[in-house]
C-alpha positions in Angstrom: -34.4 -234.5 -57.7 -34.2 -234.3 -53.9 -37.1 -232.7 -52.1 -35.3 -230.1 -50.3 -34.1 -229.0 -54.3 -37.8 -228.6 -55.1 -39.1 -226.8 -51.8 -36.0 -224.3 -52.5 -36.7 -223.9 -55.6 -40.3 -223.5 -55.4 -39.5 -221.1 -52.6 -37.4 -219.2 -55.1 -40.0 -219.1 -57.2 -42.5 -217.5 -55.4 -40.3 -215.1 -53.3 -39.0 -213.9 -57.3 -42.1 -213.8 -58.8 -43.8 -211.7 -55.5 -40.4 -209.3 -56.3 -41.5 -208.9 -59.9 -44.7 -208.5 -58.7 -43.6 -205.0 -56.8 -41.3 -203.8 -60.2 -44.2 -202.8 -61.6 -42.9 -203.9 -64.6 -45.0 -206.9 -67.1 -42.8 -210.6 -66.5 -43.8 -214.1 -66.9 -43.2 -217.5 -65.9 -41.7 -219.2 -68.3 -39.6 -222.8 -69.2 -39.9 -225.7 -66.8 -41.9 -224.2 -64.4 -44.3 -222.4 -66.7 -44.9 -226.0 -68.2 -45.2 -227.3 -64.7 -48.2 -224.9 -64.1 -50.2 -225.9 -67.6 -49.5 -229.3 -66.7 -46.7 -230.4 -67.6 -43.9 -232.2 -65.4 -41.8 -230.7 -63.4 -38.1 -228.9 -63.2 -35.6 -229.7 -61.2 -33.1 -227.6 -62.1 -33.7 -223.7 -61.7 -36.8 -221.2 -62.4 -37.2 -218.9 -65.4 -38.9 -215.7 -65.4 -38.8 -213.7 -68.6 -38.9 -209.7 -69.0 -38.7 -207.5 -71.9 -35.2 -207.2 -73.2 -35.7 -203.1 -72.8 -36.9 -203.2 -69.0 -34.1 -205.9 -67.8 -31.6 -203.6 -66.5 -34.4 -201.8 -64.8 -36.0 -205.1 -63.6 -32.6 -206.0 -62.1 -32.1 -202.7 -60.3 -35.7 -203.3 -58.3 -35.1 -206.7 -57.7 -31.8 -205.4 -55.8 -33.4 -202.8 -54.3 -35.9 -205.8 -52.6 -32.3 -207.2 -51.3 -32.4 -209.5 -53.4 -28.9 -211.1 -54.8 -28.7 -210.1 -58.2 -26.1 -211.3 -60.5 -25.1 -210.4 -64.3 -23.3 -213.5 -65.4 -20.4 -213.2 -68.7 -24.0 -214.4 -70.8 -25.7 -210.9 -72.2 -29.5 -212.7 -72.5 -30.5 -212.9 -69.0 -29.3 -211.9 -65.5 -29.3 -214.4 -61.9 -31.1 -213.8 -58.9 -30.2 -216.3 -55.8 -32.9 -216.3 -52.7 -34.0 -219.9 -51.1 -30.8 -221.6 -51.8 -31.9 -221.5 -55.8 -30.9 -220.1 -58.5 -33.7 -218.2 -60.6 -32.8 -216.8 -64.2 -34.3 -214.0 -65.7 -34.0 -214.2 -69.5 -35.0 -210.9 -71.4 -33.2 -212.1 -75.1 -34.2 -216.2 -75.3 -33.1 -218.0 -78.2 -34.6 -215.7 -81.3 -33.6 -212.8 -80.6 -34.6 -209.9 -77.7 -38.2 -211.0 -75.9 -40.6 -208.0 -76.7 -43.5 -206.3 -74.5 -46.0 -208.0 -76.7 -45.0 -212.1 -76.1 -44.0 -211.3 -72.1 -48.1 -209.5 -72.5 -49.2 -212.7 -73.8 -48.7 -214.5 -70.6 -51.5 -215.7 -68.9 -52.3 -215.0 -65.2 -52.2 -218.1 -63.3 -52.1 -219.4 -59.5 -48.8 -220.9 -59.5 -48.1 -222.4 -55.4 -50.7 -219.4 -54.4 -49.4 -216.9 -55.7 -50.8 -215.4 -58.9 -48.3 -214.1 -61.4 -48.3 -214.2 -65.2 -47.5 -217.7 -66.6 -45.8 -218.0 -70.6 -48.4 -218.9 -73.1 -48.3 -222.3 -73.8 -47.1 -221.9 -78.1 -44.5 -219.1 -77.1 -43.4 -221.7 -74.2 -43.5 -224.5 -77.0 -41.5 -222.0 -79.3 -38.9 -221.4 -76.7 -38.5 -225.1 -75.8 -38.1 -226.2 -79.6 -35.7 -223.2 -80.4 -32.9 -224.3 -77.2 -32.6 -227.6 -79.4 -29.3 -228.1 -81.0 -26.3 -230.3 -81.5 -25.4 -229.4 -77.5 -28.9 -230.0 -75.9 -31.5 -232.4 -77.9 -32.5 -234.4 -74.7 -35.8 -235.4 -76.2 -36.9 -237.9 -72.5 -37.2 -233.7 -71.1 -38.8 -232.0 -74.2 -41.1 -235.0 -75.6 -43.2 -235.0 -71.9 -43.7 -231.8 -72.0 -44.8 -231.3 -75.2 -47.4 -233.9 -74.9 -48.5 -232.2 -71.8 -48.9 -228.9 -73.5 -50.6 -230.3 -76.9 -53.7 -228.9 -76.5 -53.7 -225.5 -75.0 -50.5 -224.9 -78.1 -51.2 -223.3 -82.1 -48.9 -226.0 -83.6 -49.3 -223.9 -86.9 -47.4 -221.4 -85.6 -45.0 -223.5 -83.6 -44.3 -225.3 -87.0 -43.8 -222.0 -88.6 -41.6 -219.7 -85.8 -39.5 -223.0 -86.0 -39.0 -223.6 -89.3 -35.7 -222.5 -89.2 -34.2 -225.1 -86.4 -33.7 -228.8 -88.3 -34.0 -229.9 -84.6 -37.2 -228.7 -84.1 -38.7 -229.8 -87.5 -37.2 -233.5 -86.4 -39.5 -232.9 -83.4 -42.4 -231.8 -85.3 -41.9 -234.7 -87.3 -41.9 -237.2 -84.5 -44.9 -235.3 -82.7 -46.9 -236.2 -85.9 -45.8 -239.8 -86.3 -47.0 -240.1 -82.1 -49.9 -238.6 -83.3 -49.5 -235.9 -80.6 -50.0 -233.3 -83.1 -52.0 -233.2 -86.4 -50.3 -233.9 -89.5 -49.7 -230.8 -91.3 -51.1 -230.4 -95.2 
């Protein structure tokens, strides 16, 4: 990753998250750079924010309203916003189905490059990551850091059980407790 990638998209970041900020409306930090900020390493590809699937038409309406360049791509579980030169998704229906008030609530308010916002819980971050696995994306050299990163501030139980369903994320559980980076389940 070149460093004028990371300046613009930490730029994006904070220029979105300020935007969300004025919405009035809850959001979180979530995916690589919600790791980044509980310690994990970090993105270099784009910036997720995440928004209750019933406020994300509205939340896209103020963010235009701030001038900001909004975009609804063919994909019905998130929308694009482009500021800094980067490209910043808001997802409002993540792998699992439509993101709820209650999980975007859950998010913890965090400095994140000065500016405070609401960062993804660390399990619901876990869940998220661990969910996106399948035949098309299981690079394990991204999840596997991060992971390890998060290991304590995560409830494994109910990682283990809100992806129970996913024989990727089982194979991951499995390997977690063979590196011993999470306690072997009874």
């Amino acid at each position: 990753m070149g460093a004028d990638n990371t300046s613009d998209l930490r730029e994006a970041l904070k220029t979105v998250a300020v935007a969300l900020k004025h919405t009035g409306l809850p959001f979180a930090l979530m995916g690589g750079y919600a790791a980044w900020a509980r310690g994990g390493p970090e993105p270099d590809h784009d910036v997720d924010f995440l928004v209750a699937d019933e406020d994300a038409v509205e939340v896209a309406a103020r963010l235009a309203d701030q001038d900001l360049d909004v975009v609804q791509p063919p994909e019905d579980w998130l929308f694009k916003v482009y500021t800094q030169g980067a490209m910043v998704d808001v997802i409002h229906r993540p792998v699992g189905g439509p993101a709820d008030r209650e999980e975007v609530l859950r998010a913890t308010p965090m400095d994140v490059l000065s500016v405070e916002m609401p960062v993804q819980d660390a399990t619901d971050l876990v869940v998220h990551k661990l969910n996106s696995l399948d035949e098309h994306y299981c690079d394990l050299s991204v999840v596997l850091p991060t992971l390890r990163a998060l290991r304590e501030q995560v409830d494994w139980a109910r990682v283990a059980t809100q992806t129970a369903d996913n024989d990727f994320a089982a194979a991951v559980m499995f390997l977690l407790e063979r590196l011993g980076v999470v306690g072997a389940r009874a």
